[in-house]
N, C-alpha and C positions, 0 to 999 in steps of 0.2 A: 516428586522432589528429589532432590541429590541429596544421598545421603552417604555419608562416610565415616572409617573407622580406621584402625592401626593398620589393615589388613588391604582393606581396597575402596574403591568408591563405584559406587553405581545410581542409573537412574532407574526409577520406579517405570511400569510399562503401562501402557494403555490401558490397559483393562486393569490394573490396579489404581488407576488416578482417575479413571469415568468412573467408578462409583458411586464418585458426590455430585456426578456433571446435574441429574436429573432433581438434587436436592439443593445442591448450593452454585446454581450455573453462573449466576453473577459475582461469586466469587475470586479476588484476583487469585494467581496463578504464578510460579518460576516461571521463567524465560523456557526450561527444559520441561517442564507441564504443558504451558501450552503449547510446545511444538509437537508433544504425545495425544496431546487430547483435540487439537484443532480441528474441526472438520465442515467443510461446505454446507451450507443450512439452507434451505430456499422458503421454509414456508419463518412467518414472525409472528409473535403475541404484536397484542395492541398496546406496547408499554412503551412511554415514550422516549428517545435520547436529548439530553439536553446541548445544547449550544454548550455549556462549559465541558462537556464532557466528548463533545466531538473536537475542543481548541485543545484537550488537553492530549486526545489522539496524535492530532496532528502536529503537536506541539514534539509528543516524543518519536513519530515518525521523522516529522525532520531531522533527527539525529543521526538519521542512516549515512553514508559514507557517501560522498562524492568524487570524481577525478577533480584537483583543481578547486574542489570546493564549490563547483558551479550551482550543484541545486538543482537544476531545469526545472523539477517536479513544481504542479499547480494541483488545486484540486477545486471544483464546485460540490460545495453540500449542496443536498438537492432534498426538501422537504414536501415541498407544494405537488399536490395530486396531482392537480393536474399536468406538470410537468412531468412525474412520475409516471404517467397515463401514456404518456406522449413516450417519453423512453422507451416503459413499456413494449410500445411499439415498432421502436426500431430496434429494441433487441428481441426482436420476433417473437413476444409474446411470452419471455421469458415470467414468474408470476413474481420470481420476488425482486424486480423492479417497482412494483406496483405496490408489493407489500411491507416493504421493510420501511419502518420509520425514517430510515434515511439513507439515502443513495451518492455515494460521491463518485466522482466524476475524475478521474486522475490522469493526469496528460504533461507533457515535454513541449517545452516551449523553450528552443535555444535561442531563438528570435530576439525575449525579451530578455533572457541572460546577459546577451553579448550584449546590450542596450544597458547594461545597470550591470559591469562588472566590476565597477566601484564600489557594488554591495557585495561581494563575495568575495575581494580582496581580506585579508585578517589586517584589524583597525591596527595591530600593534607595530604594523610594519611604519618603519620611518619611509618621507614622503617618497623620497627616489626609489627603495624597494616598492611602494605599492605603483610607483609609474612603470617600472620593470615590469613588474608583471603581468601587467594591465597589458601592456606594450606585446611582452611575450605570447597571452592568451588573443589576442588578436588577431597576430602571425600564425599562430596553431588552429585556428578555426577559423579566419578571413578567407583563406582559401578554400574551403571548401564550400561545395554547394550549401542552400537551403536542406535541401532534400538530404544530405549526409550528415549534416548538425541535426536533423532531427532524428535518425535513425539513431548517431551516438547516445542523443539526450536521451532515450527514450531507454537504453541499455543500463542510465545509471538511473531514472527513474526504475525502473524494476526493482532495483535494489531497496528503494523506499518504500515499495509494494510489500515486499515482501516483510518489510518492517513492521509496515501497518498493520498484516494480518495477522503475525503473530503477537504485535503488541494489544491489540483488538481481543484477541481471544484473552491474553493474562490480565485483561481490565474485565472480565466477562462479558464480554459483547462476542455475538456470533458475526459471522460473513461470508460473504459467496462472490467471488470475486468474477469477473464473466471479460472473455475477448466478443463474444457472440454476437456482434451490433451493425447496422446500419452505419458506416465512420461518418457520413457524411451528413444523414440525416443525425446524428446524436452531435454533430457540430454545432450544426443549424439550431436544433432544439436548444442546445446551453452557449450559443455563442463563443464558441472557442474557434481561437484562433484559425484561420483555415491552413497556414505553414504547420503546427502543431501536429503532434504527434498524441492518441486517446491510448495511454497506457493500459486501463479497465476503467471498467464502471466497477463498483463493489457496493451488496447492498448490506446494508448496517444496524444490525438492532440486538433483540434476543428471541433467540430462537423458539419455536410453535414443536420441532423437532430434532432429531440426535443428529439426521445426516448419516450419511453409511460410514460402517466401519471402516476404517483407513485401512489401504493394501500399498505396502511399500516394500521396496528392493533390500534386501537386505545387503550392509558396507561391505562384503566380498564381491556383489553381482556387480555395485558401481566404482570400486575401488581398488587399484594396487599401489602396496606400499615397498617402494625400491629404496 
């Protein structure tokens, strides 16, 4: 937790906030907890995630910042084995495709943005500002290929990635987020789009294990401040 006095503020460290992870792991969590305690989990108990509690994920993922307001980001929850089975296999046998109660599917699709940019206009504009900018974001991404709108889309999905996984763990929910996949076979499997861009698979539940202790750069190794 962040905690503070007359004097200074500081956050508590990893190994002082896993203490409770092995006793109260579905416990929510600060924003600055979970990004201490978060860690890759591959194996999962048999306890199930609900539909409300995977809307309510993505509810606050969608929060994440966009250029423009575009959004790109989709996701398939992915429940059924057997499709699980099949992923499985195109993420080469990875186990916790197969094991986590649920598996989603995260992918950039500028495709259907620029199709529906009347939904990502903000309602409050009067009519001629939302034709402006309609008009403007057209000129800005018209030109360019396929293939470059999905590579930007796919740059501001990450950022909603990154959302998910830490808002995932301060719900208590573990995840193991994976690039490691067949792109083409795991298309095919979930029907996505073939222009699209497969951000991660991420698999979703609570965790069977701790996952390894976090090793990170300490803010001098990645930082200078001028």
């Amino acid at each position: 937790m962040i905690r503070s006095d007359s004097a200074s503020a500081f956050i508590t460290t990893e190994h002082e906030i896993a203490g409770a992870r092995g006793t109260a792991s579905e416990a929510r969590r600060s924003a600055a907890e979970a990004a201490l305690t978060r860690r890759s989990v591959r194996a999962y108990r048999d306890v199930p995630v609900t539909d409300e509690e995977v809307r309510q994920l993505l509810t606050l993922t969608g929060r994440a910042p966009s250029a423009f307001n575009l959004q790109p980001w989709r996701f398939i929850v992915v429940r059924d084995q057997a499709t699980k089975d099949r992923l499985q296999a195109a993420a080469y046998g990875q186990k916790q495709v197969g094991e986590a109660p649920v598996v989603l599917a995260m992918y950039a699709d500028m495709e259907d943005t620029m199709a529906h940019l009347d939904e990502v206009v903000h309602p409050d504009l009067p009519a001629d500002k939302k034709a402006a900018t309609i008009a403007m974001l057209e000129r800005n991404f018209g030109g360019m290929t396929a293939e470059a709108r999905g590579v930007w889309a796919n740059t501001q999905a990450n950022i909603a990635l990154g959302y998910l996984l830490l808002i995932a763990e301060s719900e208590g929910f573990h995840t193991s987020p994976m690039l490691g996949f067949d792109v083409e076979a795991t298309k095919d499997i979930l029907g996505v789009p073939a222009h699209a861009t497969i951000t991660a698979l991420v698999a979703l539940g609570h965790g069977a294990e701790d996952g390894f202790r976090s090793h990170r750069h300490e803010v001098d190794r990645v930082a200078r401040f001028v």
